[in-house]
C-alpha positions, 0 to 999 in steps of 0.5 A, a space after each residue: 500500500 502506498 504511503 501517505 505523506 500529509 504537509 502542513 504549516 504546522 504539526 500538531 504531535 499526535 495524541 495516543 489513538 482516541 486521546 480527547 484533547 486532540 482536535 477533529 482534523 488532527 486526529 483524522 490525519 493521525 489516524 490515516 497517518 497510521 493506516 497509511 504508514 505514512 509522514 506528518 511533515 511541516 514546520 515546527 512552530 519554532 524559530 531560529 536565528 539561522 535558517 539550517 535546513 535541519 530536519 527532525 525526525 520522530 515517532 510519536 504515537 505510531 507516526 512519523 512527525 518531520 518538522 523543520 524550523 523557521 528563522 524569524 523573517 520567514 515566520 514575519 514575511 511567509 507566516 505573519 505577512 502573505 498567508 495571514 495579513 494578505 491571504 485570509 483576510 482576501 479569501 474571507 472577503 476582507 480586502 480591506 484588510 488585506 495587506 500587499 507587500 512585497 516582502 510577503 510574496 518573497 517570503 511565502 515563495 522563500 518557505 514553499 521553496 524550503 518546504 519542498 528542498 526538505 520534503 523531496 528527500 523523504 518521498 518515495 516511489 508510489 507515495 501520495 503527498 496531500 498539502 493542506 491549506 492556503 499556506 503551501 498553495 505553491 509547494 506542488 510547483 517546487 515539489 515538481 520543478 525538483 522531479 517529484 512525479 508523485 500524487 500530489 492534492 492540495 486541499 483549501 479549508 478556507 473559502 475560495 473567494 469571488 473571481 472578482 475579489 482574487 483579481 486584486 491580489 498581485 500576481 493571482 495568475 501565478 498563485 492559480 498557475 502553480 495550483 495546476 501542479 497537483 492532481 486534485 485540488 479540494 474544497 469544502 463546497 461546490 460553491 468554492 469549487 465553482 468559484 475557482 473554476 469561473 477564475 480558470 475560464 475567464 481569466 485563464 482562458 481554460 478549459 473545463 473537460 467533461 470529467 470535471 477537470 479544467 485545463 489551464 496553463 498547458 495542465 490540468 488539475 480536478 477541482 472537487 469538493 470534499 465537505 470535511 467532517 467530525 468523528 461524531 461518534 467519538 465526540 458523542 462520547 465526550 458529553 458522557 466522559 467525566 469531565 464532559 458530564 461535570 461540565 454539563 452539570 456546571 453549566 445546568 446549575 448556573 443556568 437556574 432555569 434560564 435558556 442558554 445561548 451560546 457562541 464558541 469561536 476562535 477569535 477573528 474578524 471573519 467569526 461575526 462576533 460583534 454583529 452577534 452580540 449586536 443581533 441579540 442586543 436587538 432581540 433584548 431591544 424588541 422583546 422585553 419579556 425575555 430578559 432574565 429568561 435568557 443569556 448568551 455564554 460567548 467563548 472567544 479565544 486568542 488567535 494570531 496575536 502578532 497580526 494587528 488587526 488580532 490586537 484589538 479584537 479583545 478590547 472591542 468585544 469587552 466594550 461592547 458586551 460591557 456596554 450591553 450588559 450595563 444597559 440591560 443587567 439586573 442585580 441578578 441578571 447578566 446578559 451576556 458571560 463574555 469568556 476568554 479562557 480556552 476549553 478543552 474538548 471534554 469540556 465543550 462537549 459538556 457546554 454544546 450539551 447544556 446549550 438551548 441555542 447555539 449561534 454560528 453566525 460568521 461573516 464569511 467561513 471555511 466549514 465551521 465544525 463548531 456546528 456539527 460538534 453542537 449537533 453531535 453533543 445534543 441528547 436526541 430527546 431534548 435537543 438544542 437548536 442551531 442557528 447557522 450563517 449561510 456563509 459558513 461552508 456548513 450551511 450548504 450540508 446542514 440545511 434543518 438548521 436556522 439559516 441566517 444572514 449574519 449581517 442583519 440584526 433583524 435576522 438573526 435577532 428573529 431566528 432566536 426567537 423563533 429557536 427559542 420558542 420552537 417545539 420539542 417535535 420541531 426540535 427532534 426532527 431537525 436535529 435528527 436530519 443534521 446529526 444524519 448529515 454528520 454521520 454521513 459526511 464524517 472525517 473518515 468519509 473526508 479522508 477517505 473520499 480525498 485519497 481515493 479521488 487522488 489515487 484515481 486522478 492521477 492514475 488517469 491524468 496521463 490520457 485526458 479524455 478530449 476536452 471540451 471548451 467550456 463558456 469563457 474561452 480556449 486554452 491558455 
C-alpha cells in the first residue's frame, strides 16, 4: 500500500489513538497517518536565528512527525505577512484588510521553496503527498520543478473567494498557475469549487473537460469538493466522559432555569462576533419579556496575536458586551458571560450539551465544525437548536438548521426567537436530519473520499479524455 505523506504549516504531535484533547482534523490525519504508514511533515512552530535546513525526525504515537524550523523573517514575511495579513483576510472577503507587500510574496515563495528542498528527500516511489491549506498553495510547483512525479492534492479549508475579489491580489495568475501542479485540488463546497473554476475560464482562458477537470496553463488539475467532517461518534462520547458530564452539570446549575445561548469561536474578524452580540442586543431591544429568561455564554479565544488587526479584537468585544450588559443587567441578571479562557474538548462537549441555542453566525467561513460538534453533543430527546450563517461552508450540508444572514440584526435577532420558542417535535426532527448529515459526511468519509479521488486522478491524468471548451474561452 502506498504511503501517505500529509504537509502542513504546522504539526500538531499526535495524541495516543482516541486521546480527547486532540482536535477533529488532527486526529483524522493521525489516524490515516497510521493506516497509511505514512509522514506528518511541516514546520515546527519554532524559530531560529539561522535558517539550517535541519530536519527532525520522530515517532510519536505510531507516526512519523518531520518538522523543520523557521528563522524569524520567514515566520514575519511567509507566516505573519502573505498567508495571514494578505491571504485570509482576501479569501474571507476582507480586502480591506488585506495587506500587499512585497516582502510577503518573497517570503511565502522563500518557505514553499524550503518546504519542498526538505520534503523531496523523504518521498518515495508510489507515495501520495496531500498539502493542506492556503499556506503551501505553491509547494506542488517546487515539489515538481525538483522531479517529484508523485500524487500530489492540495486541499483549501478556507473559502475560495469571488473571481472578482482574487483579481486584486498581485500576481493571482501565478498563485492559480502553480495550483495546476497537483492532481486534485479540494474544497469544502461546490460553491468554492465553482468559484475557482469561473477564475480558470475567464481569466485563464481554460478549459473545463467533461470529467470535471479544467485545463489551464498547458495542465490540468480536478477541482472537487470534499465537505470535511467530525468523528461524531467519538465526540458523542465526550458529553458522557467525566469531565464532559461535570461540565454539563456546571453549566445546568448556573443556568437556574434560564435558556442558554451560546457562541464558541476562535477569535477573528471573519467569526461575526460583534454583529452577534449586536443581533441579540436587538432581540433584548424588541422583546422585553425575555430578559432574565435568557443569556448568551460567548467563548472567544486568542488567535494570531502578532497580526494587528488580532490586537484589538479583545478590547472591542469587552466594550461592547460591557456596554450591553450595563444597559440591560439586573442585580441578578447578566446578559451576556463574555469568556476568554480556552476549553478543552471534554469540556465543550459538556457546554454544546447544556446549550438551548447555539449561534454560528460568521461573516464569511471555511466549514465551521463548531456546528456539527453542537449537533453531535445534543441528547436526541431534548435537543438544542442551531442557528447557522449561510456563509459558513456548513450551511450548504446542514440545511434543518436556522439559516441566517449574519449581517442583519433583524435576522438573526428573529431566528432566536423563533429557536427559542420552537417545539420539542420541531426540535427532534431537525436535529435528527443534521446529526444524519454528520454521520454521513464524517472525517473518515473526508479522508477517505480525498485519497481515493487522488489515487484515481492521477492514475488517469496521463490520457485526458478530449476536452471540451467550456463558456469563457480556449486554452491558455
Amino acid at each position: 500500500m502506498s504511503r501517505l505523506i500529509v504537509v502542513s504549516n504546522r504539526v500538531t504531535p499526535p495524541a495516543p489513538e482516541g486521546a480527547s484533547s486532540q482536535g477533529g482534523l488532527a486526529m483524522a490525519i493521525s489516524a490515516a497517518l497510521r493506516e497509511y504508514s505514512g509522514i506528518w511533515f511541516g514546520w515546527s512552530g519554532n524559530s531560529t536565528p539561522t535558517y539550517t535546513g535541519q530536519l527532525s525526525m520522530q515517532r510519536v504515537n505510531g507516526v512519523t512527525v518531520a518538522t523543520m524550523d523557521l528563522e524569524e523573517q520567514d515566520i514575519e514575511e511567509y507566516y505573519n505577512g502573505y498567508a495571514n495579513r494578505t491571504l485570509w483576510p482576501l479569501f474571507h472577503y476582507r480586502i480591506d484588510l488585506t495587506q500587499y507587500e512585497r516582502s510577503y510574496g518573497k517570503g511565502y515563495e522563500r518557505v514553499n521553496a524550503r518546504f519542498a528542498d526538505m520534503l523531496v528527500p523523504l518521498i518515495e516511489p508510489g507515495d501520495l503527498v496531500w498539502v493542506q491549506d492556503y499556506h503551501l498553495i505553491p509547494l506542488a510547483r517546487e515539489l515538481r520543478a525538483r522531479g517529484v512525479k508523485n500524487a500530489i492534492g492540495f486541499f483549501l479549508h478556507i473559502p475560495w473567494p469571488a473571481r472578482e475579489l482574487i483579481l486584486t491580489l498581485p500576481r493571482h495568475r501565478q498563485l492559480v498557475e502553480s495550483m495546476f501542479h497537483y492532481d486534485v485540488l479540494g474544497f469544502h463546497t461546490e460553491e468554492w469549487k465553482n468559484a475557482f473554476n469561473s477564475y480558470v475560464l475567464h481569466e485563464a482562458g481554460g478549459m473545463q473537460l467533461s470529467d470535471g477537470r479544467v485545463r489551464a496553463f498547458g495542465r490540468m488539475v480536478r477541482p472537487q469538493a470534499f465537505p470535511i467532517g467530525i468523528d461524531p461518534g467519538a465526540f458523542t462520547s465526550l458529553k458522557s466522559s467525566e469531565v464532559g458530564q461535570e461540565s454539563y452539570d456546571r453549566m445546568v446549575e448556573s443556568k437556574a432555569g434560564r435558556k442558554m445561548l451560546l457562541g464558541v469561536d476562535r477569535l477573528d474578524y471573519s467569526k461575526g462576533i460583534d454583529e452577534r452580540l449586536l443581533a441579540y442586543e436587538r432581540l433584548l431591544a424588541d422583546n422585553p419579556e425575555l430578559k432574565r429568561q435568557i443569556f448568551l455564554l460567548q467563548i472567544s479565544t486568542a488567535t494570531r496575536s502578532e497580526v494587528e488587526a488580532y490586537q484589538d479584537m479583545f478590547a472591542k468585544l469587552d466594550a461592547l458586551s460591557g456596554r450591553i450588559n450595563g444597559a440591560h443587567a439586573e442585580m441578578d441578571w447578566i446578559p451576556i458571560r463574555n469568556v476568554h479562557r480556552m476549553h478543552s474538548r471534554e469540556e465543550l462537549a459538556g457546554i454544546y450539551r447544556a446549550a438551548d441555542v447555539a449561534l454560528v453566525t460568521p461573516l464569511r467561513d471555511g466549514m465551521n465544525l463548531v456546528a456539527k460538534e453542537f449537533v453531535a453533543a445534543q441528547d436526541e430527546s431534548d435537543p438544542g437548536v442551531l442557528v447557522l450563517s449561510r456563509f459558513a461552508g456548513a450551511a450548504a450540508q446542514m440545511k434543518d438548521a436556522l439559516i441566517v444572514n449574519p449581517f442583519s440584526q433583524e435576522d438573526v435577532a428573529d431566528a432566536i426567537k423563533k429557536a427559542l420558542a420552537m417545539p420539542i417535535e420541531e426540535r427532534r426532527k431537525r436535529w435528527r436530519a443534521l446529526m444524519d448529515g454528520v454521520e454521513k459526511d464524517d472525517i473518515v468519509a473526508w479522508r477517505d473520499n480525498f485519497v481515493a479521488a487522488l489515487r484515481e486522478a492521477h492514475k488517469t491524468g496521463a490520457a485526458p479524455p478530449r476536452p471540451r471548451i467550456a463558456a469563457g474561452g480556449g486554452e491558455g
